[in-house]
ROSETOR-978730 format. One record per residue: residue in three letters; residue number from 1; x, y negated, z of N, C-alpha, C in turn; chain. Coordinates in steps of 0.1 Angstrom, whole numbers, always signed. Layout:
% ROSETOR-978730
{rec "ALA"; NUM; {X; Y; Z}; {X; Y; Z}; {X; Y; Z}; "A"},
...
This chain:
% ROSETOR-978730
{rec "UNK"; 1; {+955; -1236; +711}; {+961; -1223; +711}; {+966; -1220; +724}; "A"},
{rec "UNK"; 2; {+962; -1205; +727}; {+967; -1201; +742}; {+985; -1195; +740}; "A"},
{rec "UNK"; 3; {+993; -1203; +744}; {+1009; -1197; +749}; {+1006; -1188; +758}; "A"},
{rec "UNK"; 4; {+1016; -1180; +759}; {+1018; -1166; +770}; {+1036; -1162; +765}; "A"},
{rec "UNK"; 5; {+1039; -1164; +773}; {+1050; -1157; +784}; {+1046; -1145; +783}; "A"},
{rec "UNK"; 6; {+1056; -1135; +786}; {+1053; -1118; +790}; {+1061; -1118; +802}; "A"},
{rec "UNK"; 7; {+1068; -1127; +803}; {+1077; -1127; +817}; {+1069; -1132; +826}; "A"},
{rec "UNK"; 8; {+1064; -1146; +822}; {+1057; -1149; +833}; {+1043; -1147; +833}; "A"},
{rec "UNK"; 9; {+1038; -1135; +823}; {+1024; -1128; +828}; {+1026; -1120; +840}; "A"},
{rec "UNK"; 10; {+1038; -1112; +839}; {+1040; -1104; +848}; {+1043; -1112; +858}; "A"},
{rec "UNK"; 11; {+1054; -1118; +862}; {+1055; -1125; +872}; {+1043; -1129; +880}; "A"},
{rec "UNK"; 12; {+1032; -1132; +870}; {+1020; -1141; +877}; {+1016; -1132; +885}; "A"},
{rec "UNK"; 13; {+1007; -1119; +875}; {+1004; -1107; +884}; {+1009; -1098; +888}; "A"},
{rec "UNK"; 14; {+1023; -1100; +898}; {+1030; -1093; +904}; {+1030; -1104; +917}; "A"},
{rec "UNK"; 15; {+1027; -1117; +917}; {+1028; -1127; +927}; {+1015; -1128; +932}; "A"},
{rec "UNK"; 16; {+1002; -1121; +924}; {+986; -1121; +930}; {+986; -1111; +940}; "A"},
{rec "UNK"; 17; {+994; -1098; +935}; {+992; -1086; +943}; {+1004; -1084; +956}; "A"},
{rec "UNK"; 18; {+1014; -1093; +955}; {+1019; -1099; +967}; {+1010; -1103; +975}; "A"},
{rec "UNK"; 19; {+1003; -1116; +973}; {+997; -1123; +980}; {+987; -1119; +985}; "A"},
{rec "UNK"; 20; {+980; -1115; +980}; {+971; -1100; +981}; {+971; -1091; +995}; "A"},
{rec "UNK"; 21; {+982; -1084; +991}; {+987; -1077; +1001}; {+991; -1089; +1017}; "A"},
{rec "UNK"; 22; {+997; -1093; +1019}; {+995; -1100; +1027}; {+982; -1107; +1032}; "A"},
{rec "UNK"; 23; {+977; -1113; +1026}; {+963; -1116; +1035}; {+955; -1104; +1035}; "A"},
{rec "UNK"; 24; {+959; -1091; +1037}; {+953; -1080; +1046}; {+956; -1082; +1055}; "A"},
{rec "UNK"; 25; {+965; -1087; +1061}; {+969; -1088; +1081}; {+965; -1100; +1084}; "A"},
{rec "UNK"; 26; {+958; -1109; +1079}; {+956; -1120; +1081}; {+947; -1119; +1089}; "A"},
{rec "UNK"; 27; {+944; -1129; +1101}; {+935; -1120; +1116}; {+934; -1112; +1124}; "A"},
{rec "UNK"; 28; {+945; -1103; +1119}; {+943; -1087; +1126}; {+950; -1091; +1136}; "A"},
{rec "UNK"; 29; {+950; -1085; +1149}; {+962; -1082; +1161}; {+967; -1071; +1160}; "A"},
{rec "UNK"; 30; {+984; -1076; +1165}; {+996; -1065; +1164}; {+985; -1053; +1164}; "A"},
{rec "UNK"; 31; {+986; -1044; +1170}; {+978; -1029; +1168}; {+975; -1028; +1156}; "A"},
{rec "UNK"; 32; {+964; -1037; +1151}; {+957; -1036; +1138}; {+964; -1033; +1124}; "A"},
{rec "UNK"; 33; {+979; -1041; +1122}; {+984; -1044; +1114}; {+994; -1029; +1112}; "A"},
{rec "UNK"; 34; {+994; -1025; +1125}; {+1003; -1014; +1126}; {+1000; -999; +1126}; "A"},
{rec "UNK"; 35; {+986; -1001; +1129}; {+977; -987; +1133}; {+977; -980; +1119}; "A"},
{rec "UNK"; 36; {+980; -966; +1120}; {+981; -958; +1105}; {+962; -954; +1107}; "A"},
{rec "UNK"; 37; {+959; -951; +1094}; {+944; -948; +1092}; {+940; -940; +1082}; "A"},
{rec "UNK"; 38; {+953; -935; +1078}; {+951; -922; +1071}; {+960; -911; +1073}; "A"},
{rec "UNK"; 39; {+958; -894; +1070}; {+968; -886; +1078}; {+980; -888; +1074}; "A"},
{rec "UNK"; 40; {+983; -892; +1062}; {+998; -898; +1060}; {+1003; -911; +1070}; "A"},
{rec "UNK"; 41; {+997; -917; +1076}; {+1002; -926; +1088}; {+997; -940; +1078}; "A"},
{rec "UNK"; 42; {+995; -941; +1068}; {+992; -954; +1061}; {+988; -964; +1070}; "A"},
{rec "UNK"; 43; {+994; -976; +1067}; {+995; -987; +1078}; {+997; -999; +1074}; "A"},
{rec "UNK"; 44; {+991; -1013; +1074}; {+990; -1026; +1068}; {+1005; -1027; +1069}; "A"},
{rec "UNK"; 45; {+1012; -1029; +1083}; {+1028; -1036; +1080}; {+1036; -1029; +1076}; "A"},
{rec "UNK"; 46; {+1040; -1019; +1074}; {+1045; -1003; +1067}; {+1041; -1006; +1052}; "A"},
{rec "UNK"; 47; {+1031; -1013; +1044}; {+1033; -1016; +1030}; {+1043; -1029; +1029}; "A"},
{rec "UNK"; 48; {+1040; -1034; +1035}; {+1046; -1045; +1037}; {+1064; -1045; +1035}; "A"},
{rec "UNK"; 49; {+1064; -1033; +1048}; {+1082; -1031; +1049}; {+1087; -1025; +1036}; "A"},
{rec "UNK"; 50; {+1077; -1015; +1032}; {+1078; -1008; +1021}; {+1084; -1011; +1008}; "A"},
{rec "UNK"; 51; {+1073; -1024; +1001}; {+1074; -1029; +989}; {+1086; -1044; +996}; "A"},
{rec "UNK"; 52; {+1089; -1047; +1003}; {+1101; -1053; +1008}; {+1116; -1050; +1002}; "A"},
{rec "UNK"; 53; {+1115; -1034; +1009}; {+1127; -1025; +998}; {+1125; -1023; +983}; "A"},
{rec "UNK"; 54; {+1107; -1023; +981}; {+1112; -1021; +967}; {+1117; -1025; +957}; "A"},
{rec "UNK"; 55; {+1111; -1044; +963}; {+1117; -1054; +949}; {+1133; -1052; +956}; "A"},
{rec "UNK"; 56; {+1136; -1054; +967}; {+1154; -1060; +973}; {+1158; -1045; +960}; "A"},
{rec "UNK"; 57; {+1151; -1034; +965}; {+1163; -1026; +951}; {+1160; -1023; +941}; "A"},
{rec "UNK"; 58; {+1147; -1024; +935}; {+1146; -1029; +919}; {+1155; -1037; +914}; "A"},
{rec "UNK"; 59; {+1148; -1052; +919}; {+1156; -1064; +913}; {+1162; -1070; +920}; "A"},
{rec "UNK"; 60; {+1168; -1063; +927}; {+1184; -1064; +933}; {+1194; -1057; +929}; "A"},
{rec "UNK"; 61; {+1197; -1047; +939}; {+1203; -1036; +931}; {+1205; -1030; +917}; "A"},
{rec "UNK"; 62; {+1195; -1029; +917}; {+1196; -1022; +901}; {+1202; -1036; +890}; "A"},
{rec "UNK"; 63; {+1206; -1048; +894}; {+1211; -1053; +883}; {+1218; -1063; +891}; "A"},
{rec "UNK"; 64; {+1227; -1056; +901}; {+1238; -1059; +905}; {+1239; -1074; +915}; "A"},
{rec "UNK"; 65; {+1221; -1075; +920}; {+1223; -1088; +930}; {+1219; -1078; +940}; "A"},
{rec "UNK"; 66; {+1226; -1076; +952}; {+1221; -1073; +961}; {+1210; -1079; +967}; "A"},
{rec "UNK"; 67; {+1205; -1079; +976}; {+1195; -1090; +985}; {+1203; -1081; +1001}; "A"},
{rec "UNK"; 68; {+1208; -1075; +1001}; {+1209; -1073; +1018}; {+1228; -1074; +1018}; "A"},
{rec "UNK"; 69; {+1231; -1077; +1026}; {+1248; -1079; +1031}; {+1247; -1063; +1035}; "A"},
{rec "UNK"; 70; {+1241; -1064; +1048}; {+1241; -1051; +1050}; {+1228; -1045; +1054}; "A"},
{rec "UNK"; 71; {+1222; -1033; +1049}; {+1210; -1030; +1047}; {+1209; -1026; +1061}; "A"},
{rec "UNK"; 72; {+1194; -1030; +1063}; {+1188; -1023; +1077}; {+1185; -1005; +1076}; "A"},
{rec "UNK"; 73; {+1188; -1000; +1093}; {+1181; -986; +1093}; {+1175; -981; +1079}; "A"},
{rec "UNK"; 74; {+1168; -989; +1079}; {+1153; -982; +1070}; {+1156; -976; +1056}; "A"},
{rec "UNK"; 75; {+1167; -986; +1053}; {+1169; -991; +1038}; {+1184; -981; +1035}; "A"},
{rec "UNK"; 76; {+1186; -974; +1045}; {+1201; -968; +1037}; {+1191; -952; +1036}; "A"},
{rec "UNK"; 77; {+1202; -947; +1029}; {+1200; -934; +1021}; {+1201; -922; +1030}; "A"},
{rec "UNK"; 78; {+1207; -927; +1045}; {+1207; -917; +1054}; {+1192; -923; +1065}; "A"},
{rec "UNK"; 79; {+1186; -925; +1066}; {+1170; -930; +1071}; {+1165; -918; +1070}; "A"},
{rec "UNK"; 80; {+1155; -919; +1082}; {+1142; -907; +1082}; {+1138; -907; +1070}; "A"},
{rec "UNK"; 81; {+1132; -898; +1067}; {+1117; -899; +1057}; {+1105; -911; +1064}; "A"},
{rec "UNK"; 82; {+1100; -917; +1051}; {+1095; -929; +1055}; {+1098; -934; +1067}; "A"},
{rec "UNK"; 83; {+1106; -940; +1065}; {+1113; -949; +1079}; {+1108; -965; +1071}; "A"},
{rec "UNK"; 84; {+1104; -968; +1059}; {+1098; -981; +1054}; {+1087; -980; +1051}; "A"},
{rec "UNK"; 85; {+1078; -970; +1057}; {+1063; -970; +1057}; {+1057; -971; +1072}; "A"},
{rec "UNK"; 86; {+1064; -980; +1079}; {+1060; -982; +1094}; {+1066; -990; +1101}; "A"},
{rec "UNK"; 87; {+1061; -998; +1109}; {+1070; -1009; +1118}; {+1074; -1002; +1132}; "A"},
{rec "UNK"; 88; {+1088; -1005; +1133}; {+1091; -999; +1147}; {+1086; -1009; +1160}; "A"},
{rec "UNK"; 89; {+1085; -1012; +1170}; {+1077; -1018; +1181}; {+1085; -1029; +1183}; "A"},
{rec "UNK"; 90; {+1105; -1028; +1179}; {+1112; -1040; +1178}; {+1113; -1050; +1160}; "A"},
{rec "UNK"; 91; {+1101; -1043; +1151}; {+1103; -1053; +1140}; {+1090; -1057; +1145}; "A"},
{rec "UNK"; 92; {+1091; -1073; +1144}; {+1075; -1082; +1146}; {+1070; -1082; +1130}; "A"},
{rec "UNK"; 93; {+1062; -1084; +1130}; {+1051; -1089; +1118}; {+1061; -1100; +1113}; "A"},
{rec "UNK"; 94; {+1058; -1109; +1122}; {+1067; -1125; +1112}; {+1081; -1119; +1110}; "A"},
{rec "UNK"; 95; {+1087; -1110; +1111}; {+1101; -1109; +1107}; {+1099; -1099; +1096}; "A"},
{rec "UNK"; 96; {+1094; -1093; +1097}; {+1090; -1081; +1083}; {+1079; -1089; +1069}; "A"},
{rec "UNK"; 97; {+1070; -1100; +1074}; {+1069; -1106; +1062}; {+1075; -1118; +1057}; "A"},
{rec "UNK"; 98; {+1084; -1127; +1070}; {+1097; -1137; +1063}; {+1103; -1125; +1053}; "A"},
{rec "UNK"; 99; {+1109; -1116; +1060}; {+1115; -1110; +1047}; {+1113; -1104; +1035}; "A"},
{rec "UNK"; 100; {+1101; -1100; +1037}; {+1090; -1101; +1022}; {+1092; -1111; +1012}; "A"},
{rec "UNK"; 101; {+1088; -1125; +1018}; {+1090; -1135; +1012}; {+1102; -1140; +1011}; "A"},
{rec "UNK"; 102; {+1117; -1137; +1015}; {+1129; -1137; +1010}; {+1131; -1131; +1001}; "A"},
{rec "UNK"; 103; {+1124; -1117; +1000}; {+1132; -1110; +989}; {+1120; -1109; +975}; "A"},
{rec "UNK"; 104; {+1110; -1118; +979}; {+1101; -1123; +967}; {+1112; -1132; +963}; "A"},
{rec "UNK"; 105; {+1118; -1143; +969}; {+1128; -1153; +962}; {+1140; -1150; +957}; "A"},
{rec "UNK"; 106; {+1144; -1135; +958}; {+1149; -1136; +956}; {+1153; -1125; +941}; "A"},
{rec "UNK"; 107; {+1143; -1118; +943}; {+1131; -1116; +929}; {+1132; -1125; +922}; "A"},
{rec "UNK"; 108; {+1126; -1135; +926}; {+1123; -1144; +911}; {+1131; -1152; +908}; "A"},
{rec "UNK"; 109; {+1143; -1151; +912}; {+1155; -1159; +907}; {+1163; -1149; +901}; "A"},
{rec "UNK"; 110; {+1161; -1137; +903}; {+1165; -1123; +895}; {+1157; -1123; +882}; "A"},
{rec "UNK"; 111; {+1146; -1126; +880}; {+1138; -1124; +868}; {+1141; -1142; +860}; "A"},
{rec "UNK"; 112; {+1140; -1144; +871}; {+1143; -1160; +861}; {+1156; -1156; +849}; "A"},
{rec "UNK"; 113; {+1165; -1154; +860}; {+1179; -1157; +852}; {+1179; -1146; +838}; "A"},
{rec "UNK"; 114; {+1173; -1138; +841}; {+1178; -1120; +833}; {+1165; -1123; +821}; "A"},
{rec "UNK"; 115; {+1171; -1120; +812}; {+1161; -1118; +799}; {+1155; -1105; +801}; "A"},
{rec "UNK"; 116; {+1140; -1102; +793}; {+1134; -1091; +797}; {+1141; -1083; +789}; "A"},
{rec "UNK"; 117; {+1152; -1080; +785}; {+1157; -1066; +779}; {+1170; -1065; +783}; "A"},
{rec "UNK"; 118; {+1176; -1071; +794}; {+1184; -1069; +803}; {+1184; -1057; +807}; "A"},
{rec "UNK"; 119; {+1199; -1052; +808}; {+1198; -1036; +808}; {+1205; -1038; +826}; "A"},
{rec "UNK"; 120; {+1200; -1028; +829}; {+1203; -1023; +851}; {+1205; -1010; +852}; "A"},
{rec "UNK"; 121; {+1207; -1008; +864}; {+1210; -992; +864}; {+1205; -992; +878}; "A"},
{rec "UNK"; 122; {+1195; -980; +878}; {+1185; -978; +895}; {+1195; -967; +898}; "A"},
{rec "UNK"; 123; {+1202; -970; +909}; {+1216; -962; +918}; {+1207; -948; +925}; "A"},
{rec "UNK"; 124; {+1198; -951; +927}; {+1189; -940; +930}; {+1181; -929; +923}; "A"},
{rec "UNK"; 125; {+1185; -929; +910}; {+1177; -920; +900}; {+1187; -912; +894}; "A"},
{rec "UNK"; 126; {+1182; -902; +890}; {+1189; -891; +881}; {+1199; -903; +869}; "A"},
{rec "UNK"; 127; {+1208; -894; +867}; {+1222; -904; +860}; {+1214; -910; +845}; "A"},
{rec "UNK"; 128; {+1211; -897; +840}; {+1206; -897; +830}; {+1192; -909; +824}; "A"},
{rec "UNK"; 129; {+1183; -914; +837}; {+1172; -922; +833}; {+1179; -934; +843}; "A"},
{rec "UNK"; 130; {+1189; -937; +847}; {+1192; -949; +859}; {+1193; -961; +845}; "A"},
{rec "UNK"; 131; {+1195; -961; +835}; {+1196; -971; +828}; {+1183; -976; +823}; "A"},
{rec "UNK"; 132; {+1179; -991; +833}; {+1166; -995; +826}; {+1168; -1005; +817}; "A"},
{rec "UNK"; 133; {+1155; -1013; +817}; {+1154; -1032; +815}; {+1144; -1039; +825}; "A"},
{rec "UNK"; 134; {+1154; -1053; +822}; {+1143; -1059; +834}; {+1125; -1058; +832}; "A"},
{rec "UNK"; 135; {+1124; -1058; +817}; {+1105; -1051; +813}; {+1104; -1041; +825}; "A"},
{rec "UNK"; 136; {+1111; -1031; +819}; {+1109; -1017; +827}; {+1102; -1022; +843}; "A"},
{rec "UNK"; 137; {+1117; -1025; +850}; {+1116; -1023; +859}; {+1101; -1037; +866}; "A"},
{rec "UNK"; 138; {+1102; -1047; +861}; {+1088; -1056; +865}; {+1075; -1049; +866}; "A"},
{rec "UNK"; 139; {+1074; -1041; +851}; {+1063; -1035; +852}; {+1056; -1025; +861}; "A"},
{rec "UNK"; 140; {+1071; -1017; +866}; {+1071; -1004; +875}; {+1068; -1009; +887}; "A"},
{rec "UNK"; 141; {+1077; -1025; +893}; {+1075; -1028; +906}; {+1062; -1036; +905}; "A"},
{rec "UNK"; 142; {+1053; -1045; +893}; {+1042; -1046; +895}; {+1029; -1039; +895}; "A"},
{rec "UNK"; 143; {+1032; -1027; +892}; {+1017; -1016; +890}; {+1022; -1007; +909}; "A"},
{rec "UNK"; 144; {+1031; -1004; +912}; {+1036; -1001; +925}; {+1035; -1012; +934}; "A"},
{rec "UNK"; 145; {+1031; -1031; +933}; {+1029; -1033; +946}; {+1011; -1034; +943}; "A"},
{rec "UNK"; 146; {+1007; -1034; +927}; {+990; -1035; +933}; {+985; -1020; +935}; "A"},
{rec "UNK"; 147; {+992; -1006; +933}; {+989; -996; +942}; {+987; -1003; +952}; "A"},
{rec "UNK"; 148; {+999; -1008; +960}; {+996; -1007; +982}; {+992; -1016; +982}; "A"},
{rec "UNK"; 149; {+989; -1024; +972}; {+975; -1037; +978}; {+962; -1033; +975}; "A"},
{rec "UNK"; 150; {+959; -1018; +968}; {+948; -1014; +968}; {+948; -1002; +981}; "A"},
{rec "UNK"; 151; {+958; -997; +983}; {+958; -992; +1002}; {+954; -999; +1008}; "A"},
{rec "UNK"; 152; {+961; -1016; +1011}; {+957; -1024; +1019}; {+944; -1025; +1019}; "A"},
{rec "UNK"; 153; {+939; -1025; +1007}; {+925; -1032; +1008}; {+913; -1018; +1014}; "A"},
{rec "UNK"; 154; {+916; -1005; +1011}; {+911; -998; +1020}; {+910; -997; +1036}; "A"},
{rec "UNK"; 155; {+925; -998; +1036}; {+934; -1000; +1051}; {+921; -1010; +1058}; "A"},
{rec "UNK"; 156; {+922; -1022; +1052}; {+919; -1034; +1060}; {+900; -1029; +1061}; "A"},
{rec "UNK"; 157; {+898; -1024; +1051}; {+882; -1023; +1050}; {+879; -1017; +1066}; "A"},
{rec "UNK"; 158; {+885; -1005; +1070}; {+885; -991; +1078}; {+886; -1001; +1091}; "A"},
{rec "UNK"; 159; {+895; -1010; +1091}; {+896; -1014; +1101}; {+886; -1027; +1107}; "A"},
{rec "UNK"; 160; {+881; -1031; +1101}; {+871; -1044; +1102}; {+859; -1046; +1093}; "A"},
{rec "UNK"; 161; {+860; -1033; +1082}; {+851; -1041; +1071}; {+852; -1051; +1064}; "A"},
{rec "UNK"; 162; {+862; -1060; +1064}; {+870; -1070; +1056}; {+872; -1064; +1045}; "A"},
{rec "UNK"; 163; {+867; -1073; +1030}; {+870; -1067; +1017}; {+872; -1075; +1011}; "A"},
{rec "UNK"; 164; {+880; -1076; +998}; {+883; -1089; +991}; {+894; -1089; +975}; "A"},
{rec "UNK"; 165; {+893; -1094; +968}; {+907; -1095; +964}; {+917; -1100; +971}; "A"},
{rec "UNK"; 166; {+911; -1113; +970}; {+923; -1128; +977}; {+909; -1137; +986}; "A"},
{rec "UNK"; 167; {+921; -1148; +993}; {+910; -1154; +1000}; {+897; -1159; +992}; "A"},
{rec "UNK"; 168; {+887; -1161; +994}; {+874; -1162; +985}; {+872; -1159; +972}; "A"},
{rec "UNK"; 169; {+879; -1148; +972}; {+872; -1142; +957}; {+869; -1123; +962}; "A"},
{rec "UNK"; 170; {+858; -1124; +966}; {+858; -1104; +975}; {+850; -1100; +965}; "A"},
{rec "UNK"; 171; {+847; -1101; +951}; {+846; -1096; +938}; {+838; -1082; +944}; "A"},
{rec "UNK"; 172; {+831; -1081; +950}; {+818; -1076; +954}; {+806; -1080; +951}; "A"},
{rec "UNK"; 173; {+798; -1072; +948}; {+781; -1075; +949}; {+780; -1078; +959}; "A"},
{rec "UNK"; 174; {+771; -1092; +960}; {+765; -1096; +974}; {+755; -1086; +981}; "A"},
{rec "UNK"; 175; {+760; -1090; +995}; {+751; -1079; +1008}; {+758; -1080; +1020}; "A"},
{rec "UNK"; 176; {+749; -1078; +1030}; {+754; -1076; +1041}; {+753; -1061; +1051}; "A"},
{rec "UNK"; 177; {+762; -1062; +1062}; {+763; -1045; +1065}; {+751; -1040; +1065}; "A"},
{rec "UNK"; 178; {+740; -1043; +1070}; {+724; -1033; +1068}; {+726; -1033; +1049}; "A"},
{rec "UNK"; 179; {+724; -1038; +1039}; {+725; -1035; +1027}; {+739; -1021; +1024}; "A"},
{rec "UNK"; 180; {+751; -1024; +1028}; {+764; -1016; +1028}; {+757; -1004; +1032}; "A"},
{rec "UNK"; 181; {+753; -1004; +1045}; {+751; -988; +1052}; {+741; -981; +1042}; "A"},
{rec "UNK"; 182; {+733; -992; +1038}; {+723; -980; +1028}; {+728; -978; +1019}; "A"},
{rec "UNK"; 183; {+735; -984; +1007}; {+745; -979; +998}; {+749; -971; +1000}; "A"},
{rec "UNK"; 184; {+760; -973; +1014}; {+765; -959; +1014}; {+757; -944; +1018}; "A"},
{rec "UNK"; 185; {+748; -945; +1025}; {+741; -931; +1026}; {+738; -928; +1015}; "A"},
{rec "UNK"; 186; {+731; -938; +1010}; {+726; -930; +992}; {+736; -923; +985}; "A"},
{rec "UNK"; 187; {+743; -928; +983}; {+759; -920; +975}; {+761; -909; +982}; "A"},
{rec "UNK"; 188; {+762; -909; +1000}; {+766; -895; +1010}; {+752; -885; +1002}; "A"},
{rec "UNK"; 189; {+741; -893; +998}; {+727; -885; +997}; {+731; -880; +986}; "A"},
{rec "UNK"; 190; {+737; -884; +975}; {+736; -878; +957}; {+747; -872; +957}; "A"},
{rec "UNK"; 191; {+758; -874; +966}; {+769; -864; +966}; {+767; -854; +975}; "A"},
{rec "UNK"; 192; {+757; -850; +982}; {+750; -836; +989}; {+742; -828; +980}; "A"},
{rec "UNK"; 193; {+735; -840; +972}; {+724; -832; +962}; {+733; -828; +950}; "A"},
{rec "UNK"; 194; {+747; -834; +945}; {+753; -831; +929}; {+759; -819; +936}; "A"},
{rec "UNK"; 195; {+764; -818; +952}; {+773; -806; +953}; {+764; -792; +956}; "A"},
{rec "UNK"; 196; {+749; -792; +956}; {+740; -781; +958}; {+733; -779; +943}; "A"},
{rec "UNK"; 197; {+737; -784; +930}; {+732; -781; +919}; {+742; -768; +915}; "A"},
């Protein structure tokens, strides 16, 4: 008989799309990791900074563990607009995903300890819906980090052609780029011919 956890289903795939997301920058040089490539500025270390803040104030804040003493620029409520969707030229890569990986630990000692119907309050939401549970909020922060690990995986495509889930599983039909380029024209070809019917 198969056991299942609901905590640690989610945990599991909330820790694939972590992982995930990081081996998108894996090889790339600084530029690469930083360069936006879509007109919103989307950018490999910018998801990174991003879902950084989101677990520290999901399952931080919202149920009373902080993860920061004192919050960086990015992270207070007086910041640019996206000011955590981009690396400034003084945050390095290794200091933006050490702290990823801190405030993953510090996640999962937040989820460890709290039963899934542990009630939090998100300081950032209308008064009326700021009262969650730890379900709630796992779920919200795990469907929001495999969103930007599905950016990533565009991101990283645009920039090298590199595609994958995780290391050695790129859950792709086999081919190589002469095979790709004709795939793709044919599709440019049936989406010229479906847009002239």
């Amino acid at each position: 008989m198969i056991e299942s956890s609901a905590k640690a289903d989610l945990l599991r795939y909330l820790q694939a799309a972590r992982e995930a997301l990081l081996w998108k920058l894996d090889g790339l040089p600084e530029y690469d990791v930083r360069r936006p490539l879509t007109p919103t500025g989307t950018n490999l270390l910018g998801l990174v900074k991003h879902l950084a803040g989101v677990e520290a104030g999901y399952f931080g804040d919202t149920f009373g563990r902080p993860f920061f003493d004192a919050p960086p620029p990015w992270y207070r409520e007086d910041a640019e607009p996206n000011a955590d969707m981009w690396a400034a030229a003084d945050e390095s890569r290794e200091a933006l995903v050490g702290l990823y990986r801190r405030v993953w630990a510090h996640s999962d000692a937040a989820i460890a300890a709290l039963a899934l119907d542990a009630v939090g309050h998100v300081p950032w939401w209308p008064e009326e819906r700021r009262e969650v549970t730890l379900h709630h909020v796992l779920v919200r922060v795990l469907a929001d980090t495999h969103r930007h690990a599905g950016h990533a995986d565009i991101v990283r495509e645009l920039i090298d052609g590199a595609v994958g889930m995780w290391e050695g599983n790129a859950s792709m039909p086999p081919g190589d780029r002469t095979s790709w380029e004709s795939h793709r024209r044919r599709l440019e070809r049936v989406a010229r011919e479906a847009d002239h019917r």
